[in-house]
Structure formats: structure tokens, C-alpha cells
C-alpha positions in Angstrom: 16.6 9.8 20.1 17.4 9.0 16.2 14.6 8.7 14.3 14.7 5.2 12.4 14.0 6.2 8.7 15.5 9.9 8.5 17.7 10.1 5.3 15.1 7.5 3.6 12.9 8.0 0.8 9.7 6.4 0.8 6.5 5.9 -2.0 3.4 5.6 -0.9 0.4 5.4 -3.3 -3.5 5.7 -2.7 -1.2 8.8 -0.1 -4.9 11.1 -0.5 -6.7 8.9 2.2 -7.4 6.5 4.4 -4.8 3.9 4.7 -2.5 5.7 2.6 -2.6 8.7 4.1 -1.9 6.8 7.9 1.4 5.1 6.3 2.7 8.4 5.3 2.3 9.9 8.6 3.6 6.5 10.5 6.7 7.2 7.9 7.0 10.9 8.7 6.9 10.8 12.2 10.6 8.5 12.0 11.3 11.6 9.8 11.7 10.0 6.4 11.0 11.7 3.2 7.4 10.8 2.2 6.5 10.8 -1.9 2.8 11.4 -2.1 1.0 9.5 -5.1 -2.3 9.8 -5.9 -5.0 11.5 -8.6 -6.2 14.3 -5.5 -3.9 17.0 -5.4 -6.0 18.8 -3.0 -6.0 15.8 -0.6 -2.7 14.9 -1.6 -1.7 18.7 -0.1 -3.8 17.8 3.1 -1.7 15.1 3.7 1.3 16.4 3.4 0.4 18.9 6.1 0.1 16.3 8.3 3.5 15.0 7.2 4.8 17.7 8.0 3.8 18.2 11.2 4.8 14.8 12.0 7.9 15.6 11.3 9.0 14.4 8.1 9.7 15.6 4.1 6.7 15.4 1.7 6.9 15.4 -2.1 3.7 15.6 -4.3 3.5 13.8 -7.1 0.1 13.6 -8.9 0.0 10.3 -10.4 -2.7 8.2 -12.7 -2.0 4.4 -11.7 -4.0 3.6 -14.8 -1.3 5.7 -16.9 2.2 3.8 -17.6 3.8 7.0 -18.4 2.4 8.1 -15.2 4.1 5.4 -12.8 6.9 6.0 -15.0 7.6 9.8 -14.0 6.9 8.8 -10.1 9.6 6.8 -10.2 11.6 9.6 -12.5 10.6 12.4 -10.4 12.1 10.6 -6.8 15.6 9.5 -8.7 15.7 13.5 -9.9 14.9 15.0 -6.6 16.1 12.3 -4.6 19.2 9.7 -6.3 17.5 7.2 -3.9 14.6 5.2 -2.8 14.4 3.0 0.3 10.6 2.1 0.4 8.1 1.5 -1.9 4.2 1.2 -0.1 1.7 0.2 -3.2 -1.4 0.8 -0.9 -3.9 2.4 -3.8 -6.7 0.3 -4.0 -10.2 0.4 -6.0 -13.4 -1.9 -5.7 -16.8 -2.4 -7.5 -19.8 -4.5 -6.1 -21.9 -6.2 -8.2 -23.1 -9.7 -9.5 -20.7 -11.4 -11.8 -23.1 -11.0 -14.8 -23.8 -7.2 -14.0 -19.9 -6.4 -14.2 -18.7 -4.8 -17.1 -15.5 -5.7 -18.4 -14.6 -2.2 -18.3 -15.3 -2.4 -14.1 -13.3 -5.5 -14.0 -10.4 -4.1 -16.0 -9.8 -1.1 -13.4 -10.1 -2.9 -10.8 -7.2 -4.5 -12.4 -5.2 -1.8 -13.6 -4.9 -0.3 -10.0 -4.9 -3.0 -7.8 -2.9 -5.4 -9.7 -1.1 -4.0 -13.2 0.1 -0.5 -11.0 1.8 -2.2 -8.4 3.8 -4.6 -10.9 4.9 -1.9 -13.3 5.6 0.4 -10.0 7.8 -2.6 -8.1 9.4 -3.1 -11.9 10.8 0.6 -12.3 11.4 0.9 -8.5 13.7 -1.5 -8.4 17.1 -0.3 -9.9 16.6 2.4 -7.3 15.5 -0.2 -4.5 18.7 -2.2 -4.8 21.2 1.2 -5.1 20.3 1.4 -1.0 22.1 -0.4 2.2 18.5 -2.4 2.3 15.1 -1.5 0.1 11.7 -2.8 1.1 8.2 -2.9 -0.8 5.3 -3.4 1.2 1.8 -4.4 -1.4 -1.3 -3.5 0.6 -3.7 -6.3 -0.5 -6.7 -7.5 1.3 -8.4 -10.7 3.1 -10.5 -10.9 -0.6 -6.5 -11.6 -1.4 -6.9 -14.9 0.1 -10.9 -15.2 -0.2 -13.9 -14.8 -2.2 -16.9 -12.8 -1.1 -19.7 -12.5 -3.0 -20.4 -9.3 -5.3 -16.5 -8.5 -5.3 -15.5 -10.5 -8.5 -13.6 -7.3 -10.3 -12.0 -6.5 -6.7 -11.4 -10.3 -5.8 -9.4 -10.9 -9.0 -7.0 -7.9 -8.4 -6.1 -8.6 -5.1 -5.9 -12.9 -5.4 -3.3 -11.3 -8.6 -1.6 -8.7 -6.3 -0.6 -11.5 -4.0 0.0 -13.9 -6.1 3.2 -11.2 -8.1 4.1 -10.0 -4.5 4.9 -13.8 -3.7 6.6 -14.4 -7.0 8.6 -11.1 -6.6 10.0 -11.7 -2.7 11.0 -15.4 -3.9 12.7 -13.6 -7.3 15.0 -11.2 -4.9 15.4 -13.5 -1.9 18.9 -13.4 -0.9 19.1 -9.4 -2.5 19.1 -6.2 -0.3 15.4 -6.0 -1.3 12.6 -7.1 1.1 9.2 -8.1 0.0 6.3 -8.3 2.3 2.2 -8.3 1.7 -0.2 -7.5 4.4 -3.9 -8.3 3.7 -6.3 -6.4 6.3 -9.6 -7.2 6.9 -12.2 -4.7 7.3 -10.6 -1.1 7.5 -12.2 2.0 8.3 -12.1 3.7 4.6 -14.5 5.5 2.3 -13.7 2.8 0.0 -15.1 0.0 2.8 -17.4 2.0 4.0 -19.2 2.3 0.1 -18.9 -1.1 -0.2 -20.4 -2.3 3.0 -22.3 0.6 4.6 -23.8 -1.7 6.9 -20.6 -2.6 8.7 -20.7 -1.4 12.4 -17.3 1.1 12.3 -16.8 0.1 15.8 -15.9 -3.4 14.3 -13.3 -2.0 11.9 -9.7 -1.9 12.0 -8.5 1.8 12.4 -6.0 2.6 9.6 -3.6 3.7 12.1 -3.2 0.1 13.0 -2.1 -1.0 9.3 0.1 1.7 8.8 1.8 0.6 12.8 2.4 -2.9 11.0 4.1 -1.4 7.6 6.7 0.6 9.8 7.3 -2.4 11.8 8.0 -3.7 8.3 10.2 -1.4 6.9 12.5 -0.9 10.1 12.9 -4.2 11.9 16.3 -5.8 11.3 16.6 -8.6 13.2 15.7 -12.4 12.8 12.3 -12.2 13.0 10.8 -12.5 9.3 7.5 -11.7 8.0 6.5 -12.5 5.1 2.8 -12.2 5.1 0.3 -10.1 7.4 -3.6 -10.8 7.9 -5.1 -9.1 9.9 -8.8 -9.1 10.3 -11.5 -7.0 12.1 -12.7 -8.0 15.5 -16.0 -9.3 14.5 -15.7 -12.9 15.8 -14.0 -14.7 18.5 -10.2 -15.1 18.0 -9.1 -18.4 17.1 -7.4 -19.5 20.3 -10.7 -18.6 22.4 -12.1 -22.5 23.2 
């Protein structure tokens, strides 16, 4: 049976770990060609074994989200190697936990400069490649704290209420292109990053990243009438909302 994304490029950042790591291999295994961003090289290489033997491409490219000039050769190295680009995932994600007034500015800023200033400058130089396709898709990765506050998560808050809030403004910017824009904000995942943050979480009670990265290739390969937009998805910690 055809495979659904072979002969398409994808980006994925945060590609090292976690949530990253299970897009790329949801990508791979419809035998597209995964580009692996992140700071790990030696993770980055562990993932791309497992692309691999899912069945699709891998291409490392060690990138600094913090960097410009960094996002800026990601997107240079894929047109050089590849003349094309048919997804772009911005998954990479940081956090810090701590009272308001104990938060640097400093903490604040990276949580910034990943979550929220990468993704813009990444969608912004994607984009001429995006639109040279039959059909491009970007897929942001925020978070619940997207459309919440908690407390302690200020810095981490900020980033992701801005990552939605320029993943919004973007798909109503290229409605009616070849581009589609969607955001998906989990809930508790099963990360390092989550697990740091809330070490008191039962993991039974968190969503598996295989789970996110089944919605982002429902995503990036449905074509018919059904559109989404925006996904939540939250951990099963509570009674769903229909139960009476």
C-alpha cells in the first residue's frame, strides 16, 4: 500500500526527545523524509535510527532555536538538499517553575525565545518553500498553559498563550493559500520536560507521546472536509465532560 507522505519533506524541531522524537517516527513510518532539529546531536543520531527503521529518510541538522542564523541555515540546509518542504512541526519546547518574583528576566526571555520567537522566525523563512508544494502544512505544538494559567509557570505560560496567539494570526493570514495551519495544545505528556516540572504526576495519568504525534499525522495527511483547526487534548485525570 502507498505510503501517504513518501516524496515529502518534513521539519520537526525539539526531534532529540519525547514528543519530538514520536512525530518523526509517526512521519517516517508514511516514509517521508524527516529533518531532525535540535541542540543533541547524539540524541538527534538516536532518533534517526529509529527513523530509519521506520522506514523513512532522516537529515540531521543541529540547530540553536535561540540563534537566528541558526533557524536560518535549517531552512537553507532542506532547500539545498531537498528544493522542497511540505511540513513544518515547531514541537521544541522549554519551561521554568518558579514564583513570579523569583523569575529572572533572563528565564522568562528563553522561555520565549524557544517557545514563541523560534517558531515565528521558523514559519517566516519556511514559508516560500511551504507554498512551492501541491499543499504545505505547519503544525505549532503548544500546550493547555496555551489557553490557561497555572501557577509557577509564568515564563512558560507567556510563551505558549504567544505561540497560539501567532499560530492563529498566521492560519487566518494564509487562509485560502496551499498552506494549512493548525495548533494542538496537550495536556500532560509523558516528557523529561513534564516530568521535571511536576515529578509528582502519576505517569499512568499522562498522555503517551505516541498519541500527539498519531494527531499531527492525522494533521498533515487528511484531505477531505473535515477541518481542524485547534487540538486539546488533555490527560485522563478527571471525568470526561459528557460523563453526568
Amino acid at each position: 500500500m502507498a505510503k501517504r507522505l513518501a516524496g515529502k519533506v518534513a521539519i520537526v524541531t525539539g526531534a532529540s526527545r519525547g514528543i519530538g522524537r514520536a512525530i518523526s517516527v509517526a512521519l517516517a513510518e508514511e516514509s517521508a523524509t524527516v529533518v531532525l532539529a535540535a541542540r543533541d546531536v547524539e540524541k538527534l543520531r538516536e532518533t534517526a535510527e529509529k527513523v530509519a527503521a521506520a522506514g523513512g529518510n532522516a537529515e540531521i541538522v543541529v540547530t540553536e532555536l535561540t540563534d537566528e542564523d541558526s533557524i536560518a541555515n535549517l531552512v537553507a540546509v532542506v532547500m539545498k538538499k531537498s528544493s522542497r518542504l511540505d511540513i513544518l512541526v515547531n514541537n521544541a519546547g522549554v519551561t521554568y517553575s518558579a514564583p513570579l518574583e523569583q523569575t529572572a528576566t533572563a528565564d522568562w526571555e528563553r522561555c520565549m525565545q524557544v517557545n514563541a520567537r523560534a517558531p515565528f522566525i521558523l514559519c517566516r523563512q519556511a514559508l516560500p518553500l511551504l507554498r512551492r508544494g501541491e499543499g504545505g502544512c505547519i503544525v505549532n505544538i503548544a500546550s493547555v498553559v496555551g489557553v490557561k494559567g497555572y501557577p509557577l509557570q509564568s515564563a512558560y505560560t507567556s510563551s505558549k498563550h504567544a505561540l497560539r496567539g501567532m499560530t492563529l494570526s498566521l492560519a487566518e493570514e494564509l487562509r485560502g493559500s496551499n498552506v494549512r495551519v493548525h495548533l494542538v495544545c496537550p495536556g500532560g505528556v509523558d516528557t523529561e520536560m513534564v516530568g521535571s516540572v511536576r515529578p509528582d504526576i502519576d505517569k499512568t495519568e499522562l498522555i503517551a507521546p505516541g498519541e500527539i504525534a498519531e494527531l499531527v499525522l492525522y494533521l498533515v495527511t487528511h484531505k477531505g472536509n473535515a477541518v481542524v483547526d485547534e487540538l486539546h487534548i488533555r490527560r485522563a485525570a478527571a471525568a470526561p465532560w459528557f460523563v453526568c
